[in-house]
TIDRENKE-810102 format. One line per field, with one value per residue (C-alpha): residue number from 1; x, y, z. Coordinates in Angstrom, 3 decimals, padded with zeros to 6 digits. Layout:
N
num (NUM; ...)
px (X; ...)
py (Y; ...)
pz (Z; ...)
END
This chain:
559
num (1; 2; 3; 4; 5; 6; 7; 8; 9; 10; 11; 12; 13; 14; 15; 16; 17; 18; 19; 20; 21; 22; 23; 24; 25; 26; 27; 28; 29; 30; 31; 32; 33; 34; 35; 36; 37; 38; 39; 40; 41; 42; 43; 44; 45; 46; 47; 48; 49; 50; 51; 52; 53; 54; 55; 56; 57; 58; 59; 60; 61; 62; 63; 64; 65; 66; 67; 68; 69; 70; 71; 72; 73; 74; 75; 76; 77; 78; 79; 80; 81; 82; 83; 84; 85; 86; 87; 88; 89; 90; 91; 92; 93; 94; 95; 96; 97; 98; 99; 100; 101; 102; 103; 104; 105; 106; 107; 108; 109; 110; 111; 112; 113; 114; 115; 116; 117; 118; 119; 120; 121; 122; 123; 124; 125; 126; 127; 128; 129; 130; 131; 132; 133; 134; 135; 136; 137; 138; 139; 140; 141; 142; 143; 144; 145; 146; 147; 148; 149; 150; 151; 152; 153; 154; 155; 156; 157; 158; 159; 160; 161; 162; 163; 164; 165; 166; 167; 168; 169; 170; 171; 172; 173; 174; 175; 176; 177; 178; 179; 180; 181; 182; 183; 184; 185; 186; 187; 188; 189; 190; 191; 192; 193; 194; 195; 196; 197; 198; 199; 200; 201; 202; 203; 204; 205; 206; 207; 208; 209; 210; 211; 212; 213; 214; 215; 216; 217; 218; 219; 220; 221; 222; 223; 224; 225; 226; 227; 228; 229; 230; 231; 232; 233; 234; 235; 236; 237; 238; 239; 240; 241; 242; 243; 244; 245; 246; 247; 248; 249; 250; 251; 252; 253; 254; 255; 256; 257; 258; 259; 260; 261; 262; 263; 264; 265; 266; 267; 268; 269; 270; 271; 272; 273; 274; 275; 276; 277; 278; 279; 280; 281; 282; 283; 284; 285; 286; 287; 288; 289; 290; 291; 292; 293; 294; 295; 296; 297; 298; 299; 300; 301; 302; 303; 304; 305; 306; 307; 308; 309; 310; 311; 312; 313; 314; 315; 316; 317; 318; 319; 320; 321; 322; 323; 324; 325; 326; 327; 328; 329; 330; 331; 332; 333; 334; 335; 336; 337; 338; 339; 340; 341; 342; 343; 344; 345; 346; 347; 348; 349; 350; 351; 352; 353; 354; 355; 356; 357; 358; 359; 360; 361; 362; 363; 364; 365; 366; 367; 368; 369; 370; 371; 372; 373; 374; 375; 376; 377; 378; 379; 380; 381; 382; 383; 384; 385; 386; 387; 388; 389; 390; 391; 392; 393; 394; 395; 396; 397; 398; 399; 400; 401; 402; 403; 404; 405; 406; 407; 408; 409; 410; 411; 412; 413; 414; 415; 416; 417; 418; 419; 420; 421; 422; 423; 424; 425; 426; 427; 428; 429; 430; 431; 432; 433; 434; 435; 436; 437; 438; 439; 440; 441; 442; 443; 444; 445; 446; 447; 448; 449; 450; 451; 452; 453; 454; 455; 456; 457; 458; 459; 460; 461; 462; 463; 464; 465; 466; 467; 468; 469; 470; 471; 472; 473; 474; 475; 476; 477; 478; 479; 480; 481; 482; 483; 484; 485; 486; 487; 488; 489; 490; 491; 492; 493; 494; 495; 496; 497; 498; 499; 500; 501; 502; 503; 504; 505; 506; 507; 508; 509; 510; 511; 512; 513; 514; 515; 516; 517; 518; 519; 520; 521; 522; 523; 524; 525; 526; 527; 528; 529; 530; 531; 532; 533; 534; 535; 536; 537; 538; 539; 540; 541; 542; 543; 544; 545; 546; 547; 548; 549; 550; 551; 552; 553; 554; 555; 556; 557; 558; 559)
px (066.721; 070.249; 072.157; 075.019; 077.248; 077.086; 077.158; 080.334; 081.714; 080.250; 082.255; 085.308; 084.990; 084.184; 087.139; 089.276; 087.841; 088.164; 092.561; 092.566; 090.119; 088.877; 092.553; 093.779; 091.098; 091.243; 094.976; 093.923; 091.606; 090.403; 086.728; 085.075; 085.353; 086.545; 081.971; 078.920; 075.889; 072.294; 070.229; 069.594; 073.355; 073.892; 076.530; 076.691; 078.872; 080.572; 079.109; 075.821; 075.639; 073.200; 075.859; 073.633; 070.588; 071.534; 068.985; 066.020; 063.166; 061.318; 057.931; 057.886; 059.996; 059.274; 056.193; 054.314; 052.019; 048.982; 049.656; 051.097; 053.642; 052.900; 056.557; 056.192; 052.709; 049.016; 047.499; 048.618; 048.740; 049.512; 049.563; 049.483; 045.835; 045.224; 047.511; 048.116; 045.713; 047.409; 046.337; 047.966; 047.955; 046.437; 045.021; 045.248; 043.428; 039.853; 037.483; 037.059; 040.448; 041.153; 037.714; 039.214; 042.644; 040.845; 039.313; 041.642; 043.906; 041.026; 040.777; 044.697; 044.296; 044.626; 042.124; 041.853; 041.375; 043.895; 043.147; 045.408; 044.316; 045.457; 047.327; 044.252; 042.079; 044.746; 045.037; 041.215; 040.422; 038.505; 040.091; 038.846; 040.163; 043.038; 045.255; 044.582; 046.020; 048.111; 048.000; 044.918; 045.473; 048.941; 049.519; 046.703; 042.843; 040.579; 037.890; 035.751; 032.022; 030.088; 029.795; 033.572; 033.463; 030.004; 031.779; 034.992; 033.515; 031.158; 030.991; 033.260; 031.489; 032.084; 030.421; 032.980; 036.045; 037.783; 039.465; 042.289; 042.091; 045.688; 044.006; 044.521; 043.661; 040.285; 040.182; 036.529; 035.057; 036.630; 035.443; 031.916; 032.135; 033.033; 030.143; 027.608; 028.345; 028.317; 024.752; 023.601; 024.743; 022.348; 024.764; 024.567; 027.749; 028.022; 029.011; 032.053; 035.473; 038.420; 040.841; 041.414; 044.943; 043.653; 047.007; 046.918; 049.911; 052.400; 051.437; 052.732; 056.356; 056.928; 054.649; 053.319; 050.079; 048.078; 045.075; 043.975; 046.163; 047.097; 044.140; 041.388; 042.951; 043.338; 039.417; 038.379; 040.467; 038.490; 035.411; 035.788; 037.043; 033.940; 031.348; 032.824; 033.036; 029.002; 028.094; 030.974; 032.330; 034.831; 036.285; 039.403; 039.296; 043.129; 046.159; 048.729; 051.533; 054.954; 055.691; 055.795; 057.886; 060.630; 060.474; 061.547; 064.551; 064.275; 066.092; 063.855; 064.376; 062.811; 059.878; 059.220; 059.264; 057.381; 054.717; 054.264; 054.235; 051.248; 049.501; 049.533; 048.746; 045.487; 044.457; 044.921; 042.836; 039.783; 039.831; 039.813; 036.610; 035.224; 035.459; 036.670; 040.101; 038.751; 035.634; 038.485; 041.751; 040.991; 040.294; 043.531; 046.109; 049.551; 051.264; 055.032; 058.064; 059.823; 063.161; 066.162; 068.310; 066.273; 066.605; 066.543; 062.969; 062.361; 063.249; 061.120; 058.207; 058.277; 059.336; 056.685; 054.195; 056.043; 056.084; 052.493; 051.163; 052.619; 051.770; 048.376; 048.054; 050.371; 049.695; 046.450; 044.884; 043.037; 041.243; 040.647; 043.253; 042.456; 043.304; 046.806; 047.138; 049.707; 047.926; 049.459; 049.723; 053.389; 054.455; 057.912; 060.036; 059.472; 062.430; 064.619; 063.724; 066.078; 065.592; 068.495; 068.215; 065.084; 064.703; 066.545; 063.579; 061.840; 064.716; 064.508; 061.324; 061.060; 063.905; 061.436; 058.332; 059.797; 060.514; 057.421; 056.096; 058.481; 057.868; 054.345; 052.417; 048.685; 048.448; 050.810; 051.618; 054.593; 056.253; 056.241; 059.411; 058.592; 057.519; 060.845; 059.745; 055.948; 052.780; 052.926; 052.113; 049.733; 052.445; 055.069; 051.962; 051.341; 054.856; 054.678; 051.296; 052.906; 056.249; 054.053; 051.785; 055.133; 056.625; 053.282; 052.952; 056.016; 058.636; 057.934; 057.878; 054.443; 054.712; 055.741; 055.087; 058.174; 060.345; 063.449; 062.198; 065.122; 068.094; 070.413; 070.880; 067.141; 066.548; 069.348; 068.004; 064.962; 065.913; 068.484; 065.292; 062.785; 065.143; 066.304; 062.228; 062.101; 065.049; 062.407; 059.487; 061.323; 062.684; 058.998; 057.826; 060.245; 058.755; 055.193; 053.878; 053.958; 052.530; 054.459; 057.269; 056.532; 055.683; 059.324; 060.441; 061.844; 061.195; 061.486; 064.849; 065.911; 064.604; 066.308; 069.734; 069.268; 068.483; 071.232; 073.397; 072.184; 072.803; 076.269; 077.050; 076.186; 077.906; 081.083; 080.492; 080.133; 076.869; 076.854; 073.477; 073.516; 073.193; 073.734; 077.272; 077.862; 077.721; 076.111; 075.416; 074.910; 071.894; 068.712; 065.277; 063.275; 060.515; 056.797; 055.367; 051.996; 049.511; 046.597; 043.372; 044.612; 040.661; 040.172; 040.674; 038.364; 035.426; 036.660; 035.479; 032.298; 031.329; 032.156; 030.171; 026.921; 027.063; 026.973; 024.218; 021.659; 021.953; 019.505; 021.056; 018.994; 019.782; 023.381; 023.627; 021.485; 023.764; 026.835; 025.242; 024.605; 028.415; 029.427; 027.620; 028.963; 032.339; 032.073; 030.532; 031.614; 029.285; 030.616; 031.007; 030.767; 026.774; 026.795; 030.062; 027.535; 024.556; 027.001; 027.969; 024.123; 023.746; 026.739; 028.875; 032.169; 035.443; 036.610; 033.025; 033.132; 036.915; 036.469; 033.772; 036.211; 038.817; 036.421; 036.068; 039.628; 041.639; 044.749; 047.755; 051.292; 054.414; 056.668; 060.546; 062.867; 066.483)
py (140.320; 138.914; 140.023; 142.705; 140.785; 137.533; 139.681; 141.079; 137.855; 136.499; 139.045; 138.044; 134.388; 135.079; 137.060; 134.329; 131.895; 134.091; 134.328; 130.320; 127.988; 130.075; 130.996; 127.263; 125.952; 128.636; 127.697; 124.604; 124.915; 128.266; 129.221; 128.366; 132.428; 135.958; 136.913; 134.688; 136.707; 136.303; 135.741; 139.809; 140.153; 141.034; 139.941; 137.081; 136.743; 133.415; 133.366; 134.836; 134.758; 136.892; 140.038; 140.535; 140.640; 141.884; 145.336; 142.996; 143.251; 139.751; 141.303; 144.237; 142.401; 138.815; 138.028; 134.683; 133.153; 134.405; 137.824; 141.125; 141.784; 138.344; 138.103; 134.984; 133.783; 134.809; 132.086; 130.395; 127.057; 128.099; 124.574; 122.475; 122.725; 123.647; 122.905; 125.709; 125.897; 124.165; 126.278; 125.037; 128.304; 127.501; 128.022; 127.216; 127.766; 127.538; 127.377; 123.646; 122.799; 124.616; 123.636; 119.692; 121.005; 122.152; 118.863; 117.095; 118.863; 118.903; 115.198; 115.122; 116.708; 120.336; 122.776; 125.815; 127.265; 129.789; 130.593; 131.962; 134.689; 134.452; 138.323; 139.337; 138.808; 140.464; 143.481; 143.433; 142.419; 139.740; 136.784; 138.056; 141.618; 142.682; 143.259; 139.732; 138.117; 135.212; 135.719; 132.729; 130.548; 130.856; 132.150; 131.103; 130.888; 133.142; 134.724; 137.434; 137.010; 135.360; 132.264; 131.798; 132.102; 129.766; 127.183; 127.503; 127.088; 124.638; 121.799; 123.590; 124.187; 127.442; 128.120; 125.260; 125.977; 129.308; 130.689; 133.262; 135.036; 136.804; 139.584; 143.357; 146.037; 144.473; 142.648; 144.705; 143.334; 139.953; 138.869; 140.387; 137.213; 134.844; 136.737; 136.740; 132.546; 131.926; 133.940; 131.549; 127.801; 129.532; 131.073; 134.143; 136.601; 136.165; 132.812; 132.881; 132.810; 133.739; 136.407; 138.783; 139.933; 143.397; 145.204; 147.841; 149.706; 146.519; 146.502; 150.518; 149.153; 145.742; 143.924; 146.959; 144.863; 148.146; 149.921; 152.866; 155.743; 155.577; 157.462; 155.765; 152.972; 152.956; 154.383; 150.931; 149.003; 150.805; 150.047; 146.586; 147.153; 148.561; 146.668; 143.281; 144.975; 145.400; 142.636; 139.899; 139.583; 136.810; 137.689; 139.674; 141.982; 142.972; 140.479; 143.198; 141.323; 141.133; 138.319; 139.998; 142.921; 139.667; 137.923; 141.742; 141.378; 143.148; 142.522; 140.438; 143.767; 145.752; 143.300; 143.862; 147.282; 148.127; 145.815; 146.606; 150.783; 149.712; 147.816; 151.247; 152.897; 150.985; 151.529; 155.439; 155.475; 153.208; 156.001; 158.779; 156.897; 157.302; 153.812; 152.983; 151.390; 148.041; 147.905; 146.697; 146.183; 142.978; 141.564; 142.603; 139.951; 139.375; 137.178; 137.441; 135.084; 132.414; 132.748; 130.579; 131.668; 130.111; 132.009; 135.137; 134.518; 132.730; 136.098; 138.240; 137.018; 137.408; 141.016; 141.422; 140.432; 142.350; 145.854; 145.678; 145.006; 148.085; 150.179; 149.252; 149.798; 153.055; 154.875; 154.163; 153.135; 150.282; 148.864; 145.496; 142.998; 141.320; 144.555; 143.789; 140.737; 139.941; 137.020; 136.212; 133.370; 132.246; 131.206; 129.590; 131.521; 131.020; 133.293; 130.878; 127.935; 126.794; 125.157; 123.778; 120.298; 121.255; 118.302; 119.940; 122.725; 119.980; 120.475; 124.170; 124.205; 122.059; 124.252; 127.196; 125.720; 124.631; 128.062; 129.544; 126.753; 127.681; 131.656; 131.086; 130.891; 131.013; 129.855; 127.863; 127.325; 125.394; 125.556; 122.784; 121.564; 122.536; 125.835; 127.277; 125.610; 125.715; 125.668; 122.522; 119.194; 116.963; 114.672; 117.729; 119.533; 117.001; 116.317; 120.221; 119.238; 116.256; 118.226; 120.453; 117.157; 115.437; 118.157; 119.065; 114.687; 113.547; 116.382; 117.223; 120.892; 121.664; 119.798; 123.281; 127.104; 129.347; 126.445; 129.145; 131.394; 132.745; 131.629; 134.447; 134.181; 134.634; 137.154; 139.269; 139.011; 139.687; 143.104; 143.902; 143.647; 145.760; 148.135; 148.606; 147.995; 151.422; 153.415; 152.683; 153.675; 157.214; 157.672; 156.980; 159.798; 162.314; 161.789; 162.164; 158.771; 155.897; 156.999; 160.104; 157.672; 155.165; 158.154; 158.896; 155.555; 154.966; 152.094; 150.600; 152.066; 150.040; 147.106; 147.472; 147.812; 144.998; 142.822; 144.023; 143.037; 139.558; 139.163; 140.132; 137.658; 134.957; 136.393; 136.743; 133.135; 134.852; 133.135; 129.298; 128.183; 124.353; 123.557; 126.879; 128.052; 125.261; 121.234; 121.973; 119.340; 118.756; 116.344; 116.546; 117.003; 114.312; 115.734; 115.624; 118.771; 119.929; 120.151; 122.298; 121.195; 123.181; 123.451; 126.090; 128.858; 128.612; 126.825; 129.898; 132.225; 130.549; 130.727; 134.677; 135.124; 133.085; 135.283; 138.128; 136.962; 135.647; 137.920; 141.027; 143.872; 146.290; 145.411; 145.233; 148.941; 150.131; 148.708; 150.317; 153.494; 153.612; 152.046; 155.000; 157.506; 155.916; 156.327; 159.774; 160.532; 159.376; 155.747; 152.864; 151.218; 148.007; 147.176; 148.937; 146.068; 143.681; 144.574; 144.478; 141.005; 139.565; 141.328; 139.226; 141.749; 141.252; 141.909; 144.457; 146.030; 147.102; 148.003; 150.339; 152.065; 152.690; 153.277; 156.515; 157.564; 157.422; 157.325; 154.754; 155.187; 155.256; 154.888; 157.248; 156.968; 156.890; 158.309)
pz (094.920; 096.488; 099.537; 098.388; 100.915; 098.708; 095.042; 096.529; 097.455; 093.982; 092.073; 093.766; 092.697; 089.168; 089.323; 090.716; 087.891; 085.506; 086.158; 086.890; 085.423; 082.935; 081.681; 081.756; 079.975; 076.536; 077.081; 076.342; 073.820; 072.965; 072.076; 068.388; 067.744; 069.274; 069.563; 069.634; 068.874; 069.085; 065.892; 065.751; 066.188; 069.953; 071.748; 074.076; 077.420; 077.901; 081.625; 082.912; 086.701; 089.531; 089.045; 085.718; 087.560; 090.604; 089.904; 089.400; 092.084; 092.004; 092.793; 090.387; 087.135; 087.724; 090.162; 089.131; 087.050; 086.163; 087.897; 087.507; 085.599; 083.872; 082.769; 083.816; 082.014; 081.666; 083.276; 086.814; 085.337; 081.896; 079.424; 082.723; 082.564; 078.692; 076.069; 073.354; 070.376; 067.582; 064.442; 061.614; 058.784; 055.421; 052.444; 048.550; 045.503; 045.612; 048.436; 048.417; 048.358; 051.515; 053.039; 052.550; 054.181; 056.984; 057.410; 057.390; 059.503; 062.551; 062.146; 062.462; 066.025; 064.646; 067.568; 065.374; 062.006; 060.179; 057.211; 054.670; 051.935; 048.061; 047.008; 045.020; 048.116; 050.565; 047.825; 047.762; 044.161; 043.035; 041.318; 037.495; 037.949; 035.916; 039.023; 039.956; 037.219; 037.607; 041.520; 041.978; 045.206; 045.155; 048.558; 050.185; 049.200; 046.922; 048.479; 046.490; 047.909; 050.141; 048.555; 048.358; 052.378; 052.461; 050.629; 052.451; 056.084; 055.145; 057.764; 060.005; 063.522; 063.786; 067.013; 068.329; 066.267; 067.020; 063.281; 062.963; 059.207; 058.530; 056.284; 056.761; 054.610; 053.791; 057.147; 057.696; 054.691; 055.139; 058.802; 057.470; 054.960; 058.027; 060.435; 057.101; 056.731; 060.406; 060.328; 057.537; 059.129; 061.876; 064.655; 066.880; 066.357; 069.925; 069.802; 067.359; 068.621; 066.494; 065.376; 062.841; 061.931; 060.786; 061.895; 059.116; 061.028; 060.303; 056.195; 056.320; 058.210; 056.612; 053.973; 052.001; 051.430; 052.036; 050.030; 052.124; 053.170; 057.125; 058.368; 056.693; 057.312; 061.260; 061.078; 059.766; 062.304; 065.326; 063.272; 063.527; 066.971; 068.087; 065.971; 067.994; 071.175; 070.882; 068.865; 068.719; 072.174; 072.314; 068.540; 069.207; 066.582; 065.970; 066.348; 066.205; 064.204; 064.628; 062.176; 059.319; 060.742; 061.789; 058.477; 056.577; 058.333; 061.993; 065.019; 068.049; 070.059; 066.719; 066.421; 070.005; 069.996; 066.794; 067.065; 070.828; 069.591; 066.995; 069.656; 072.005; 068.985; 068.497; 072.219; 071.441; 068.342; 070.375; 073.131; 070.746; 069.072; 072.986; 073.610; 077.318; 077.587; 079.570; 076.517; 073.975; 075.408; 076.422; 072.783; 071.539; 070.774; 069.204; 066.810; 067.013; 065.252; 066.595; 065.372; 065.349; 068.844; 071.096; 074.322; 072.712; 071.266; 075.054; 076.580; 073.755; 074.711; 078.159; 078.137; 075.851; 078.134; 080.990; 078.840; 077.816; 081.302; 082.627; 079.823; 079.869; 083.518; 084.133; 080.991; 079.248; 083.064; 082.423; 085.317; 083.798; 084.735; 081.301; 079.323; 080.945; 079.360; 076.467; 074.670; 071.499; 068.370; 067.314; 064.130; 063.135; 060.957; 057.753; 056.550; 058.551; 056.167; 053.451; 049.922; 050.555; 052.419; 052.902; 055.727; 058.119; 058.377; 060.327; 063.111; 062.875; 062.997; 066.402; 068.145; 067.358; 068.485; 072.065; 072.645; 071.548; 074.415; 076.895; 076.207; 077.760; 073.932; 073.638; 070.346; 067.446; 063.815; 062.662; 059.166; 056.907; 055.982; 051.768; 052.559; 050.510; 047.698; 047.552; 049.209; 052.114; 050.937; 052.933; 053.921; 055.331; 056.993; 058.822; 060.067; 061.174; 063.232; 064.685; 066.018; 068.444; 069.570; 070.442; 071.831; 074.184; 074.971; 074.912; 076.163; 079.880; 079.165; 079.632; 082.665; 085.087; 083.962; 082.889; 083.003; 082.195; 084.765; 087.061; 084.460; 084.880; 080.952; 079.970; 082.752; 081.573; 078.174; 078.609; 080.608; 077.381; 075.226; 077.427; 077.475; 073.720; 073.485; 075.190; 073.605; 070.702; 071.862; 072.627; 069.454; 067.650; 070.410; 069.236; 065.881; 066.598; 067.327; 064.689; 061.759; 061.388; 062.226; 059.446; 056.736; 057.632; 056.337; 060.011; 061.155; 057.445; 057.546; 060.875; 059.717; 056.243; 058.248; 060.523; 057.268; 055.795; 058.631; 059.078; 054.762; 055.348; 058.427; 056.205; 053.045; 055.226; 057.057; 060.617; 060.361; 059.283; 057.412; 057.790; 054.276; 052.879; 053.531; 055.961; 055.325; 051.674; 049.421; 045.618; 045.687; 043.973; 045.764; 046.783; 048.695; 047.272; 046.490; 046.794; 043.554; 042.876; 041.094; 037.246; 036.605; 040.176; 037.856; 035.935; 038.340; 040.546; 037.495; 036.748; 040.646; 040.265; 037.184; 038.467; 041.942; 039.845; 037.366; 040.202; 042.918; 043.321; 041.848; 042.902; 046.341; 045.379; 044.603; 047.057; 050.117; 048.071; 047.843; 051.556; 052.507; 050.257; 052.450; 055.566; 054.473; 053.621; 057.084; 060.611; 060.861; 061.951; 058.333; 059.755; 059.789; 056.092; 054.849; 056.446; 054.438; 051.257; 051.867; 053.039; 049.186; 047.639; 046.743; 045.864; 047.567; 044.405; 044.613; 047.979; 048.295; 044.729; 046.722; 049.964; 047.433; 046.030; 049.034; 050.966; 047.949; 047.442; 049.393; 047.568; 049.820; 050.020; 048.315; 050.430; 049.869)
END
């Protein structure tokens, strides 16, 4: 990409500067500390310049918006044209409660739903099971029929509002709920938009919210990835997550590379099934972190994009241009926010939403500053909404694509990460793929280390914490915090117990019978979890039937 003349003459210069300027100046007054590092601990040089970018080819790593290798973007115009959809992630208590959230944040300027699942729904139990105890709409919302869902989406348009469910191991009988409420307000499947998080490979590496052993497990993902293929066209069936892997502690370059080695691992399993590359690939998506070191994250993202492009071309041959295409949600990092002084996650959380912006994002939830202390209050949600309308009105950086694009600093970061990206992917080969990988405990194991790492850097004070280990304060909280209706429980248990009492029950065992049989064959299970939920069964009902079937999967210790 440069003449070798002027890199020579470069090099000489820098060298020059380097015995002069540079010299005088730390005489002078010499740097804050002997290494800056990234947020995941790599080192940074003092002076990036084209000598560490000298290999790139413009064409092949870079090209332009909208095109091949998309490094730089999906679209052409990117947010010039259409701004990011601002989702705003919640969920709390009982089905009405949430249902008014989500009001109110779509009259607040909010252009999707996310929707947030309570532990007993994400373990797949309903809210009056043992298990379940004490766990009611803590986390998010409980869901454990089809009424839950009806009451949940009720005045939403649905066939105008695209939703995003972060729910895994029972994602299958979860987006049946959505499809089954949708289907009563009176709307075709094919007219729903949204996403499902349903990335069963991420709950075995990071967030051990998992039910069904690996197997099983991945069979149900290509389930739903076929059933929407067919019948749900512009639902993209898996958001292969990287969030979760990020907030357990892992590098950028780990989250990268594990989430990116699930996502191939997906498009194996859907060819296996006999499913063409270009039937599904294009209704795969992404959710990744945005951490605190700003061009790092800026860099992540576009090699992300970069990496899956050519895989998706070069190895799996997908014709489709659109089953190149890295299309993915960010999130803030919620491991990033503090207790402490807990207004200065409002800050944090701006720095991470620019570069989620200027990393080329589809899709965007920011944090609330009280999210260290509880479930987000009205007031601080709102305040998280209003950072990413200021920052796509009033900043100028939506105003040009890949604003960063060419910086010798984020180009040479974003090469470090495609390349440790790869030294990954290598190392998972030499295992056997990912899940022998992750039944090895090793990508738990990296992950663990890098945490550990990160701990210790702020332990030692390498790392300053503005209001941790840095600038801390004794002061008392002041900040509202949110407050649940104390009677959900129990209207949530009397909704249960009337489902159960008035629906046909006949009916009820007849469709588990037959999802029984479908799981101990080779069906799609998908159409039989639909005719369980049309029936009002209940979350626990239908996952204790899998559960007979697949068995319950225990992870491994690891020593």
């Amino acid at each position: 990409m440069y003449d070798k003349n002027k890199l020579n003459e470069l090099k000489k210069s820098l060298s020059k500067w380097e015995e002069t300027s540079l010299n005088k100046a730390l005489n002078q007054l010499p740097e804050r500390a002997e290494k800056f590092i990234t947020t995941s601990s790599e080192p940074i040089n003092r002076l990036y310049t084209p000598l560490d970018t000298a290999d790139m080819d413009y064409d092949t790593d870079l090209g332009l918006p909208g095109e091949y290798p998309y490094t730089r973007g999906v679209h052409p115009t990117l947010h010039r044209s259409k701004l990011w959809t601002m989702r705003m992630f919640a969920g709390f208590g009982t089905a009405e409660e949430t249902n008014a959230r989500f009001k109110y944040l779509l009259e607040q300027g909010q252009t999707g739903l996310s929707i947030a699942f309570d532990l007993a729904t994400l373990m797949g139990y309903d809210t009056d099971q043992p298990e379940a105890l004490g766990e009611f709409g803590k986390c998010g919302v409980a869901i454990s029929s089809l009424k839950d869902m009806e009451i949940l989406l009720d005045g939403i348009p649905l066939d105008k509002v695209s939703s995003s469910m972060t729910i895994n191991s029972p994602a299958a009988i979860i987006w049946a709920m959505y499809l089954a409420a949708a289907e009563k307000q009176g709307l075709r499947l094919d007219q729903l938009r949204g996403t499902t998080q349903n990335d069963i490979l991420k709950e075995f590496i990071a967030q051990n919210e998992f039910i069904f052993p690996p197997a099983p497990s991945m069979r149900l993902v290509v389930d739903t990835m076929e059933f929407g293929a067919q019948h749900v066209p512009q639902w993209n069936t898996i958001s292969i997550s990287g969030y979760h892997i990020r907030e357990a502690g892992s590098t950028a370059a780990q989250e990268l590379a594990f989430t990116l080695a699930d996502g191939m691992e997906y498009v194996r399993w859907g060819i296996a099934r006999g499913m063409d590359v270009d039937e599904f690939a294009p209704r795969l998506s992404f959710f990744f972190n945005a951490h605190n070191d700003f061009f790092e994250e800026i860099a992540k993202y576009r090699a992300a994009r970069r990496i899956w492009a050519r895989e998706m071309r070069e190895t799996f041959g997908a014709k489709n241009p659109r089953s190149w295409l890295l299309r993915f949600h960010t999130q803030t990092a919620g491991v990033s926010l503090t207790a402490q002084q807990p207004e200065n996650n409002v800050v944090r959380v701006a720095l991470q939403a620019l570069a989620a912006v200027l990393g080329g994002t589809q899709s965007l939830h920011t944090n609330s500053l009280d999210e260290a202390l509880a479930l987000p209050s009205e007031h601080s949600v709102t305040i998280a909404l209003r950072t990413q309308q200021i920052i796509a009105e009033e900043s100028g950086v939506t105003n040009t694509v890949d604003p960063l694009g060419g910086s010798f600093f984020v180009e040479e970061q974003t090469n470090r990460i495609e390349r440790q990206a790869y030294e990954y992917f290598a190392r998972i080969q030499e295992m056997g793929g990912v899940i022998p990988a992750l039944e090895k405990g090793f990508m738990q194991s990296e992950i663990a280390d890098a945490s550990y790492r990160y701990q210790r850097e702020i332990d030692t004070g390498i790392r300053k914490i503005v209001g941790v280990n840095a600038y801390a304060e004794n002061k008392p909280l002041s900040i509202p915090i949110l407050k649940m209706d104390p009677n959900g429980y129990s209207r949530q248990i009397a909704r249960l117990n009337e489902v159960r009492k008035t629906r046909d029950s006949g009916r009820v065992g007849q469709t588990l019978d037959k999802l029984r049989i479908a799981c101990e064959g080779t069906e799609n299970t998908m159409p039989y979890i639909m005719e369980c939920v049309h029936a009002y069964c209940t979350l626990g009902e239908i996952v204790s039937v899998m559960t007979k079937v697949f068995g319950k999967y225990e992870e491994p210790t690891m020593i």
